[in-house]
C-alpha positions, 0 to 999 in steps of 0.5 A, spaced: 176 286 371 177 283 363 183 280 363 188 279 356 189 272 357 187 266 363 191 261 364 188 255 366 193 250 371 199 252 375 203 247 374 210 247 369 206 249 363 202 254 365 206 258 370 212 259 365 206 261 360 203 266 366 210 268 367 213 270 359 205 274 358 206 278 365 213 280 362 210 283 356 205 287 359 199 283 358 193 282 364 194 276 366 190 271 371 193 264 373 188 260 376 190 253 380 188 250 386 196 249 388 197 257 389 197 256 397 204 252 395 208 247 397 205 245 404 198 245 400 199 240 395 201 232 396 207 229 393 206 228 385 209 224 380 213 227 375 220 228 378 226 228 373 228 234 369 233 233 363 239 236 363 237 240 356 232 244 362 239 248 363 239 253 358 231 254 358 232 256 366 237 261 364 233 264 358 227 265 363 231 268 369 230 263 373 236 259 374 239 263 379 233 261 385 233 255 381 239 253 383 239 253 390 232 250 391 232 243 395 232 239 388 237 232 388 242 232 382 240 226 378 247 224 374 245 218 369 241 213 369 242 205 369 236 201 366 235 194 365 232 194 359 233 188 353 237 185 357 237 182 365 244 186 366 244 193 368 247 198 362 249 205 364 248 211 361 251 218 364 250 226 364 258 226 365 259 228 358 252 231 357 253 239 354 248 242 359 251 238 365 247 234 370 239 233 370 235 233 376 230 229 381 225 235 383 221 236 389 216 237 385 211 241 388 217 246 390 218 247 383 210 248 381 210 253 387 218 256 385 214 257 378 208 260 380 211 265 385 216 267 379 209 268 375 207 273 380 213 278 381 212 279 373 205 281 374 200 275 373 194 275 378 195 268 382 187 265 384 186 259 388 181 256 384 180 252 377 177 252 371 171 249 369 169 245 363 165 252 359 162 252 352 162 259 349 160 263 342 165 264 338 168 273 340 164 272 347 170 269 350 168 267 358 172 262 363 169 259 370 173 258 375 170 256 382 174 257 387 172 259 395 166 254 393 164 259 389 163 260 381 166 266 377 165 267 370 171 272 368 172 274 361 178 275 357 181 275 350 185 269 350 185 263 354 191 258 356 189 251 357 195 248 362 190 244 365 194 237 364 191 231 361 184 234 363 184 239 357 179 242 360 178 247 354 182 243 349 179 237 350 171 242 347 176 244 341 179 238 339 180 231 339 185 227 343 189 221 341 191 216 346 197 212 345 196 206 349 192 205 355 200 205 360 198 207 368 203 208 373 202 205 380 207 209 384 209 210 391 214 214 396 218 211 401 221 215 406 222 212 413 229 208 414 230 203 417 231 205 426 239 204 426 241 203 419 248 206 418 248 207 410 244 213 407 240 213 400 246 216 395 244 214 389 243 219 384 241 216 377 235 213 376 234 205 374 229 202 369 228 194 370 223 192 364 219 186 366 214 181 363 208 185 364 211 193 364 217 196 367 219 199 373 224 206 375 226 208 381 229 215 383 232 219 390 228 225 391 228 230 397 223 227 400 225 219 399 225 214 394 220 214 389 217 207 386 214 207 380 211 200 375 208 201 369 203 197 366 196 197 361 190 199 365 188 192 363 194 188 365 194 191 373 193 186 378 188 188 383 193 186 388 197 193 387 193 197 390 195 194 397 202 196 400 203 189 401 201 187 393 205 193 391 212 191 396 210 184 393 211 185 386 217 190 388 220 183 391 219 180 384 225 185 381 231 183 380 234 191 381 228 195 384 228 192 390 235 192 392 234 200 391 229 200 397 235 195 402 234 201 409 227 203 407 222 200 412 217 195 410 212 197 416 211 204 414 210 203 406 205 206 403 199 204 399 201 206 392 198 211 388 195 211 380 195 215 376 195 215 366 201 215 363 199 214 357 202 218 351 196 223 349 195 229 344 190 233 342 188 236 335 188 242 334 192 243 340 190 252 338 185 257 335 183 263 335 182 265 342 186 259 346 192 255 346 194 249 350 200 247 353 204 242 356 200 235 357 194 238 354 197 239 348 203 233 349 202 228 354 208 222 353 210 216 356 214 217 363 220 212 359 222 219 355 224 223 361 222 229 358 215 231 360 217 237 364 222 239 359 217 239 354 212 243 359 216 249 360 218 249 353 211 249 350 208 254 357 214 259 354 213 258 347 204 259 348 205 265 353 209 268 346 205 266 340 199 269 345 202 275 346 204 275 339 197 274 337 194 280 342 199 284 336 195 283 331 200 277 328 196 271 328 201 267 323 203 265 329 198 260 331 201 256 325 208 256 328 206 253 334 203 248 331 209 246 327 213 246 334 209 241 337 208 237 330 215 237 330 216 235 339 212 229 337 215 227 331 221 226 335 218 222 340 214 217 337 221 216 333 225 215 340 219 211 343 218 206 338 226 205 337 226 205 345 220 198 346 224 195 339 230 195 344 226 190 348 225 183 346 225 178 351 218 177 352 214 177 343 208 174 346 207 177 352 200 183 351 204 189 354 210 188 349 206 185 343 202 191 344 208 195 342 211 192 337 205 191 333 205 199 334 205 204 328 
């Protein structure tokens, strides 16, 4: 069967882009290796969803079913950032109400779901790195340990900073070299009395990087961001990463009635701001963090994944109509998301001061 549009990737982006194309009637195939749900995928990182998500969910018809899912409420934050004391900013006053911390691999199998009662065809499998002649238009999916090539008209790249259709169109630019080590602690302590209730989450700056926490459904997450050339080898250990914990100044305290003898060994993933260019042709669009990956200090990673999936789904479609100015206007969308970020980046590291000499800071003020 030839499909109008394969959408590459499961995740935010590609689901809500499966899901605008199947309710314009186009033939579409979303290909993941999480379609199994939420049982079938590992905890990920990723967790909050700003406020400004509201609307956006409401627009989609999502926001019924959303609002009964097991996600936590997320009211503020408080960051210890240009400064040793705590400051804290809260969503009390915020238009769209509260954000939200995820259980993220929920919300990913919620979306995908969504995707097919709309008519997409969900496929375990993923996309494979494919070069092809131009008007002969092909993806390779492997799935079921098994390679299909399947053609299409047109192909949505939802892949994540993998971009593996992008990534042969155009050219990426890093940001910088940020990784994030994280972990999820979930057991408490045999006989502690007090519940995990805070709902905001913490950012505490530090000399080499920055660290946050959140209260998500499945425990507290524990994330240090640092320069893939700064990591210290000793946070790939439980102990390492507890010891460094140790070290903050407001982290730990958010950790009192977790148990210490059943941490994990964190994981790492990049968290580095990331942009390919051109992020479009003719015949294919990227979306999400294969068009626009940022830095986790902005909070907006999934919001700018649902609004990039929706608005590709729709140039897409407009596309399969004959409007082909349309790519040209998604363009401009995303120049303008990135110009916006890059301003509320700089200004947001600027805040930071204490440590001019240190490698991770002196990077980011010499930053253009």
């Amino acid at each position: 069967m030839t499909f109008e549009v394969i959408v590459a990737g499961g995740g935010p982006a590609g689901a809500v882009a499966a899901l605008v194309l199947a309710r314009a009637g186009r033939r579409v195939l979303l290909v993941d290796k999480g379609t199994g749900g939420p049982a079938s995928s590992p905890f990920r990182i990723g967790e909050t969803l700003l406020p400004a998500a509201r609307p956006l969910l409401h627009d989609l018809g999502l926001w019924p079913e959303f609002a009964t899912g097991p996600h936590l409420r997320c009211v503020g934050t408080y960051a210890s950032w240009g400064s040793k004391q705590l400051h804290g900013r809260s969503h009390l006053h915020d238009p769209h109400g509260h954000g939200w911390h995820l259980d993220r691999t929920r919300f990913d199998a919620f979306l995908r779901s969504a995707a097919g009662t709309a008519g997409a065809e969900l496929r375990r499998a993923e996309a494979v790195p494919h070069l092809t002649h131009v008007g002969d238009r092909r993806v390779l999916i492997r799935g079921d340990g098994r390679l299909e090539e399947v053609r299409c008209d047109w192909v949505v790249d939802a892949t994540g900073r993998r971009a593996v259709i992008g990534r042969r169109r155009g050219r990426r630019r890093k940001q910088d070299r940020l990784m994030a080590v994280f972990a999820l602690f979930g057991r408490r302590l045999p006989g502690h009395r007090t519940e995990d209730a805070e709902l905001r989450t913490l950012v505490e700056a530090v000399p080499g990087g920055w660290w946050y926490t959140a209260r998500v459904p499945a425990g507290r997450l524990v994330a240090y961001l640092t320069d893939a050339d700064l990591t210290d080898s000793a946070l790939r250990t439980a102990e390492g990463f507890l010891d460094a914990i140790g070290t903050t100044r407001h982290v730990r305290i958010r950790l009192d009635g977790y148990d210490p003898a059943h941490a994990p060994a964190p994981r790492w993933t990049a968290a580095h701001g990331l942009r390919l260019s051109p992020a479009a042709g003719p015949g294919w669009i990227a979306a999400g963090d294969a068009a626009l990956a940022f830095d986790p200090l902005s909070s907006q990673g999934i919001l700018t994944a649902l609004h990039t999936g929706a608005r590709a789904g729709r140039t897409v479609d407009l596309c399969l109509s004959g409007e082909t100015a349309a790519l040209a206007d998604y363009s401009l969308f995303l120049q303008r998301i990135t110009d916006a970020y890059e301003r509320h980046h700089a200004e947001t590291y600027g805040q930071e001061q204490r440590w001019p000499e240190h490698p991770f800071w002196e990077r980011r003020q010499q930053a253009p």
